[in-house]
Structures are given as structure tokens and as C-alpha cells.
C-alpha positions in Angstrom: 25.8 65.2 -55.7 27.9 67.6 -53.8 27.1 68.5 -50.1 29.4 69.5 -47.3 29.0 69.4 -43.5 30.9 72.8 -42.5 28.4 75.1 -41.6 28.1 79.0 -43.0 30.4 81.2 -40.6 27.7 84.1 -41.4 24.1 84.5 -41.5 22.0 83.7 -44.9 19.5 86.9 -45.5 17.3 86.7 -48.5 14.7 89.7 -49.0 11.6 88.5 -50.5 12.1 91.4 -53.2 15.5 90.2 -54.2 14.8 85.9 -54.3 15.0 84.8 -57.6 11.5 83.4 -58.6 11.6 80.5 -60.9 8.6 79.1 -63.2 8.2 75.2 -63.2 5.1 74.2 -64.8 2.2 76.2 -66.2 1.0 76.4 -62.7 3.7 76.2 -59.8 6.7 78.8 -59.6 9.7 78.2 -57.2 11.5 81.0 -55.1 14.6 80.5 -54.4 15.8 80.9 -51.2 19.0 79.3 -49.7 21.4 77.0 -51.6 23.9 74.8 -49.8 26.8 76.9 -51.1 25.3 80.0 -49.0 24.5 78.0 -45.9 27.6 75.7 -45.9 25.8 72.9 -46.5 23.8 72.8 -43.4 20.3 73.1 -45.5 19.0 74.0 -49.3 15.4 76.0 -48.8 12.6 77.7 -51.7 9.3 78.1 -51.5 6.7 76.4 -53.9 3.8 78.3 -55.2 1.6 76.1 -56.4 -1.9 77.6 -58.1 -5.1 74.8 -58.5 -4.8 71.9 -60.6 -0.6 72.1 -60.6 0.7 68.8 -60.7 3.0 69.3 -57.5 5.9 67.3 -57.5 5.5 63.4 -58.9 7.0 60.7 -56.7 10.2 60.5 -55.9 13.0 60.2 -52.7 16.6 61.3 -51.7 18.7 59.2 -50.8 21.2 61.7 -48.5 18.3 64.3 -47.2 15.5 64.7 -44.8 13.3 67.1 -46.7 11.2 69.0 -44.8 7.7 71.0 -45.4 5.7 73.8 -44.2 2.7 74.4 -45.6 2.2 78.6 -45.5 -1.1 78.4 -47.1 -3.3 76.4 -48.8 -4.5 72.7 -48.5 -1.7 69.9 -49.5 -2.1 66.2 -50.2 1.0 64.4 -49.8 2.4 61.0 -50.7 4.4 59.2 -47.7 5.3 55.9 -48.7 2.5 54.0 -49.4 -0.3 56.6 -47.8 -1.7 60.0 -48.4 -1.7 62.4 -45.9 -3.6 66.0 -46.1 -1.6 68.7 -44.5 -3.4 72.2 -43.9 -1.7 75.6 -43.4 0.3 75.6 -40.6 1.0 71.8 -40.8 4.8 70.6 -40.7 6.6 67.6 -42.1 9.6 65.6 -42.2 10.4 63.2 -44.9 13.6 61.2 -44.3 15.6 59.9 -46.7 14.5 56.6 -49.1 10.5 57.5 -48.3 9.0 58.0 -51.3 7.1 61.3 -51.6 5.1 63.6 -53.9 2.8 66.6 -53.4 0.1 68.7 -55.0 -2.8 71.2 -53.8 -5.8 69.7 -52.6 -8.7 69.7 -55.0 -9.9 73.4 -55.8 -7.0 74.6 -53.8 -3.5 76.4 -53.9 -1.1 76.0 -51.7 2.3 77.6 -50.7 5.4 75.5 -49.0 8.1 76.3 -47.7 11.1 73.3 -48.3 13.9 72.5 -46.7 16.6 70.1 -47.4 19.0 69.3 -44.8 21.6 68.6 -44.9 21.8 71.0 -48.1 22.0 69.9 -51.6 23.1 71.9 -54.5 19.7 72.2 -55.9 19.4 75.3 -57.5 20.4 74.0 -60.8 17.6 71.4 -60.3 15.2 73.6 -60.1 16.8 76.1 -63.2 16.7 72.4 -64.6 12.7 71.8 -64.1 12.3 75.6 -65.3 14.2 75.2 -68.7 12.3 71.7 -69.5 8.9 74.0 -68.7 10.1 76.4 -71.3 10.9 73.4 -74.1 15.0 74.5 -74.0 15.8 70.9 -71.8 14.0 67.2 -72.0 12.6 65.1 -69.7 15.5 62.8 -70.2 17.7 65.7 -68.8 15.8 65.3 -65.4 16.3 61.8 -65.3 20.2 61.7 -66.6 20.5 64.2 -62.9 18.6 61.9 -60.5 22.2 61.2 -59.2 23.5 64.5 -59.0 20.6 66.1 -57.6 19.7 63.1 -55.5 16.3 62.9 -56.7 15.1 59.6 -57.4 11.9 59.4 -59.6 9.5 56.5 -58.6 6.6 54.4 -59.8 3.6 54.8 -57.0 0.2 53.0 -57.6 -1.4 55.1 -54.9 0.1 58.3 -55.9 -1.4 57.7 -59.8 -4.8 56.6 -58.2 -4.9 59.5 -55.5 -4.3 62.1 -58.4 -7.0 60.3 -60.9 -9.4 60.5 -58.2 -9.2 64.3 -57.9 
């Protein structure tokens, strides 16, 4: 995982028309925003589309980032450690490094988020990474050989897998 602490000597503009738009799964796409080689390392951003019934992102943690989330539109449920939160649009949060976390759309919602690592991680590649799996060109096992280099640390969670069989 390579990150950096010097901060970008010029501004970061990304025009909606021009941000590379990544599909994940059947029913989530990721836009790519800001990687930590454009903003000096100070912060990694996309945003996640997710449509109803996506899957969201399964639990997991970083180890060197606080990732953050605002939720543009939609209804969220979110995994926090060991409780599930619902965050509506507008709502804001801040997951510190070693919480486990996931996310998906409420039930009979969809939802769009705006994340933000800080400090950034090279992620891009990740998510190019999630996109190529999708698409049957990359394995599962692919994702999990990364968890280091992308700092994403894939978890077991008993409430996540009972929250998401309730819905």
C-alpha cells in the first residue's frame, strides 16, 4: 500500500462528463473521482451508485484510513462494528481505521455515496480490480491476494450476514 503525506501543490477538478465510470456488480457502478496520486496523498474519493438489491460492499476495514461517507441520495444501511446504522440522504460518516464496515441500499431503495479515504490510498486499481472480477477476466482470489496492497481487509460479521438475510 503506497500513500504519501505531501499534499497536491494544485487544485483536483474532475467534471462529472469526463470521471471515468466503473461497473462493479450487476447493480452498483463506481465513478471515479480523485486518486491519491492527483491529490498528493491527502485523500482517494468516487462515488458509488448503487441500484436496489446491490450487494453494497461486504465487511471489511483499513487498517491506515478513516473512510468517510455521504450519502447523496437514497437510503443506506451500514455496518459499524457490531451495529447497523441507517443513514438517509444527507447523512455523513466517519469510519476510522480497524472498524469493521459494510454497506448496501435499504430495502426497495437505491442509494448514491460519495467516499472518501483520507489519508489517500491508491485505489483506483481496486476498484478496476472489483470491475474486471464483475466481468469474469479476474477471481475472487485476486481480491483477496490485494487486501494488503489496497488495505482492505475482508471480515467475517454475524450481524452483517443476518442484517442482509433479513431484508
Amino acid at each position: 500500500m503506497a500513500t504519501t503525506t505531501q499534499q497536491s501543490a494544485s487544485p483536483v477538478l474532475v467534471r462529472s462528463g469526463n470521471a471515468a465510470t466503473l461497473q462493479d456488480g450487476a447493480l452498483s457502478l463506481i465513478t471515479l473521482l480523485a486518486d491519491a496520486g492527483e491529490t498528493g496523498g491527502a485523500l482517494t474519493a468516487n462515488k458509488a451508485s448503487l441500484s436496489k438489491g446491490s450487494p453494497g460492499a461486504p465487511a471489511h476495514f483499513h487498517t491506515a484510513a478513516t473512510e468517510m461517507f455521504l450519502v447523496l441520495d437514497g437510503s443506506m444501511r451500514f455496518l459499524l462494528g457490531d451495529e447497523i446504522v441507517r443513514l438517509e440522504r444527507g447523512d455523513f460518516l466517519t469510519v476510522p481505521p480497524t472498524v469493521p464496515h459494510a454497506f448496501t441500499p435499504a430495502p426497495g431503495s437505491e442509494a448514491e455515496l460519495l467516499v472518501v479515504f483520507t489519508p489517500g490510498l491508491h485505489r483506483f486499481d481496486y476498484y478496476r480490480l472489483l470491475e474486471r472480477v464483475y466481468r469474469g477476466e479476474a477471481t475472487v482470489q485476486e481480491i483477496r491476494d490485494s487486501s494488503q496492497q489496497y488495505d482492505n481487509h475482508y471480515v467475517d460479521s454475524p450481524v452483517w450476514r443476518e442484517e442482509i438475510a433479513r431484508a
